[in-house]
C-alpha positions as CSV (number, residue, x, y, z in Angstrom):
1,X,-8.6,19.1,7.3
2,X,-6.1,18.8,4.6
3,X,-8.6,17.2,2.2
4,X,-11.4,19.5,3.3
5,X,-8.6,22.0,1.7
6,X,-8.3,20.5,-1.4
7,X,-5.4,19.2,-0.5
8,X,-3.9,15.2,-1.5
9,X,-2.1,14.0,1.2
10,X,0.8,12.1,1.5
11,X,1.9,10.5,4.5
12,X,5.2,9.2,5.5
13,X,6.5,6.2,7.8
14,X,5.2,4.7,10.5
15,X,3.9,0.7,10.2
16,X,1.2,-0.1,8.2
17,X,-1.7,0.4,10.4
18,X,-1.6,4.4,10.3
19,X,-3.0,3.6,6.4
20,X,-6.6,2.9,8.4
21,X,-6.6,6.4,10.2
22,X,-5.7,8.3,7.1
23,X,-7.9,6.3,5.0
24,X,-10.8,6.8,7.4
25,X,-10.1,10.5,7.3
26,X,-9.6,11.3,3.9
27,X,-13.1,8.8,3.4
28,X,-15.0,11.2,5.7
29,X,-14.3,13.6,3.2
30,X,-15.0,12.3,0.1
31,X,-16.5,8.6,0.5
32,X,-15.2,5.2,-0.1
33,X,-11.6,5.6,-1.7
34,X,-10.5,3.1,-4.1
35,X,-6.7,1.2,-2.8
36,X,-3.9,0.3,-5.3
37,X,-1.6,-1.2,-2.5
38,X,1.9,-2.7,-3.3
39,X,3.1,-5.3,-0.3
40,X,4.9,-8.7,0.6
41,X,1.8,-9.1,2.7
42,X,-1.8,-8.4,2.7
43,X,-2.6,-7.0,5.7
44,X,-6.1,-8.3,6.2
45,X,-5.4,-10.4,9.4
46,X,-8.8,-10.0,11.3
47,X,-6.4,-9.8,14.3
48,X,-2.8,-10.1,14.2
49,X,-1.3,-11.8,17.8
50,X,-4.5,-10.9,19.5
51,X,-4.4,-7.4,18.1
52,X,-6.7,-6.3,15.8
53,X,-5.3,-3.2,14.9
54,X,-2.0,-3.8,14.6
55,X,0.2,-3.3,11.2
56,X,-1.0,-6.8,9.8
57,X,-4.6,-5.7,9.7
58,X,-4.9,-2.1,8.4
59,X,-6.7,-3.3,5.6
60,X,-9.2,-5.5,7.0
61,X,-10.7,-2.3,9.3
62,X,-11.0,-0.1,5.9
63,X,-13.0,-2.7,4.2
64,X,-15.2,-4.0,7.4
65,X,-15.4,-0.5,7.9
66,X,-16.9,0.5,4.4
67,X,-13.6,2.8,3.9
68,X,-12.8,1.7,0.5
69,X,-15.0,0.2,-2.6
70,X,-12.2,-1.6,-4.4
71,X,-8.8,-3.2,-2.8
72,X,-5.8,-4.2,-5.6
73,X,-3.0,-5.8,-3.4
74,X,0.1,-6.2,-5.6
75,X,2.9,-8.1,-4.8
76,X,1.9,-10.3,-1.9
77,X,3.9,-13.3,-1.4
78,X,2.9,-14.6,2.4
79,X,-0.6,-15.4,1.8
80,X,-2.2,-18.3,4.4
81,X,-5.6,-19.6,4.4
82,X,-6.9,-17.0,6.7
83,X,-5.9,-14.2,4.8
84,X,-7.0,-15.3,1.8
85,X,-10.3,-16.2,3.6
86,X,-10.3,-12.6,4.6
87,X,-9.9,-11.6,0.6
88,X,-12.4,-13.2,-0.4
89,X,-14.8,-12.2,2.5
90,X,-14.0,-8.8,1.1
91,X,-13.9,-9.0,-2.1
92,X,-10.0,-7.9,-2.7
93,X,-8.1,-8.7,-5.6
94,X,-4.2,-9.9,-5.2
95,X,-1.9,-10.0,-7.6
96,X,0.5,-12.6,-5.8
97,X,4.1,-12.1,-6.9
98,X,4.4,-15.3,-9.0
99,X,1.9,-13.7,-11.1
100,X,3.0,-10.1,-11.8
101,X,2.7,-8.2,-14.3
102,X,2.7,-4.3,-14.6
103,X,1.2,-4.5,-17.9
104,X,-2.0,-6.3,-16.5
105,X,-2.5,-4.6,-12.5
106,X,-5.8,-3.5,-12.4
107,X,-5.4,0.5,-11.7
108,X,-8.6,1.4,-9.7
109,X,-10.8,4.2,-10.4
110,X,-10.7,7.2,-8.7
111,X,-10.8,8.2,-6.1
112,X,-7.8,6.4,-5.7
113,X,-5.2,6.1,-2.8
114,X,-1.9,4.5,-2.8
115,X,-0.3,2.7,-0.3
116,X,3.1,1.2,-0.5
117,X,4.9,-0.6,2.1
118,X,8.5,-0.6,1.4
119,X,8.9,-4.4,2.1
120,X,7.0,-5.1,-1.8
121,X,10.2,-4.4,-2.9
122,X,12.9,-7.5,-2.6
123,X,15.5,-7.0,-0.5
124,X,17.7,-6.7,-2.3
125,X,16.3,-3.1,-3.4
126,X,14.6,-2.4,-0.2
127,X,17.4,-3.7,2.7
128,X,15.5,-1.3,5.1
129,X,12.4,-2.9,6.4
130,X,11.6,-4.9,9.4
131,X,10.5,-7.9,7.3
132,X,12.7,-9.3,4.3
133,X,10.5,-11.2,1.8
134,X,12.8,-12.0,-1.2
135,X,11.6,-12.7,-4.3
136,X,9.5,-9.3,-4.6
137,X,9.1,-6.6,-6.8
138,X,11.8,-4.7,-8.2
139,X,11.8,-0.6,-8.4
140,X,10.9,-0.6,-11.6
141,X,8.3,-2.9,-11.5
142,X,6.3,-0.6,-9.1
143,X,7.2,2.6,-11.2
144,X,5.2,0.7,-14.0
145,X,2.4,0.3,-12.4
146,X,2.5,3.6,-11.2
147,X,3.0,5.2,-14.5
148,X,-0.1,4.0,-15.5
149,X,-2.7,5.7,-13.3
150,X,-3.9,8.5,-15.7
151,X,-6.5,9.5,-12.7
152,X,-5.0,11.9,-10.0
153,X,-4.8,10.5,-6.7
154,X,-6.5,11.6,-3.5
155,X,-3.7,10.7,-1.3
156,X,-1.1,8.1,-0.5
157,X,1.2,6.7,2.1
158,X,5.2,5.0,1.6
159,X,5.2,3.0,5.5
160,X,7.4,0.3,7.1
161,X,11.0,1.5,6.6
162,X,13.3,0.8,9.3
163,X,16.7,2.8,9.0
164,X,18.0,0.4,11.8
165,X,18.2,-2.1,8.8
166,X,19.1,-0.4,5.8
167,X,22.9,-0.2,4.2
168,X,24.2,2.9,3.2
169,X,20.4,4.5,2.8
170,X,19.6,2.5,-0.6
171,X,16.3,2.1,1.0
172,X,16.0,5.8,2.3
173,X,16.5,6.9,-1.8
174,X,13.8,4.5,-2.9
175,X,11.1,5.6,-0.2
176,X,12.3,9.2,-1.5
177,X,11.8,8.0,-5.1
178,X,8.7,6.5,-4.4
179,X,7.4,10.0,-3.0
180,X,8.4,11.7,-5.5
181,X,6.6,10.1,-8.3
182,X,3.5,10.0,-5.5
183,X,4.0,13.6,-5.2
184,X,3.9,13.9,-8.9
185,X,0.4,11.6,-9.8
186,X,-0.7,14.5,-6.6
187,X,-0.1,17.9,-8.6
188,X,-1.8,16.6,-12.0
């Protein structure tokens, strides 16, 4: 409804699979979205423990699902076989973290949604997740690549905080950060 009212979404919290749902809705609308998704992980597990919609496999139902055109993971450092059997099977291009750069992330064309799960981020900027992955990006490096999409965006999700883990909110004032600058590729 919110798209249907020319509105641009932007969805807060929850683990990753709720990206699938609001995906699915906002592709119902407008067609195949293209993802720019920052993450430790890539979240294309067929099934995760048995369960195939659970956070580690949002992104595997958008793309069997015809939900999205074009994938860009950025950030991923916990890639196995399967999942990158599963990239390739769709077609998605990672950026692993050994190989960042802001300068060189693909931006997608529009219609572009962002996703960001707060554990891309090291820890040591992002304390507040239920999955520490160090060596990740920092919160400049994903304001980078955000400061380059020139397109606005048709919607966007910041998921996977836990305030059980963080210290003294640094993680809450990212999250915020990050929704702010979403909030601002939104109104252009």
């Amino acid at each position: 409804a919110a798209v249907e009212a020319g509105a641009i979404p932007i969805f807060l919290g929850g683990d990753h699979m709720v990206t699938y749902p609001i995906v699915a809705g906002i592709a119902d609308v407008l067609g195949p979205v293209n993802i720019l998704h920052f993450d430790a992980h890539p979240d294309i597990y067929d099934n995760f423990e048995g369960d195939p919609l659970s956070h580690a496999s949002p992104f595997a139902r958008i793309m069997e699902n015809g939900l999205a055109k074009c994938l860009v993971q950025v950030g991923i450092r916990t890639l196995n076989s399967h999942c990158r059997k599963q990239a390739n099977r769709f077609g998605v291009e990672i950026i692993e973290m050994r190989n960042f750069d802001a300068a060189s992330v693909r931006i997608p064309e529009a219609p572009l949604y962002v996703s960001i799960d707060m554990d891309a981020l090291d820890p040591a900027f992002a304390p507040g997740v239920s999955h520490h992955e160090p060596g990740g990006l920092s919160v400049r490096d994903i304001l980078n690549v955000l400061h380059r999409i020139e397109a606005p965006i048709v919607g966007a999700d910041v998921v996977e905080y836990n305030p059980t883990r963080d210290i003294n909110g640094m993680t809450a004032v990212v999250a915020a950060k990050f929704v702010k600058e979403l909030a601002g590729l939104a109104a252009r």
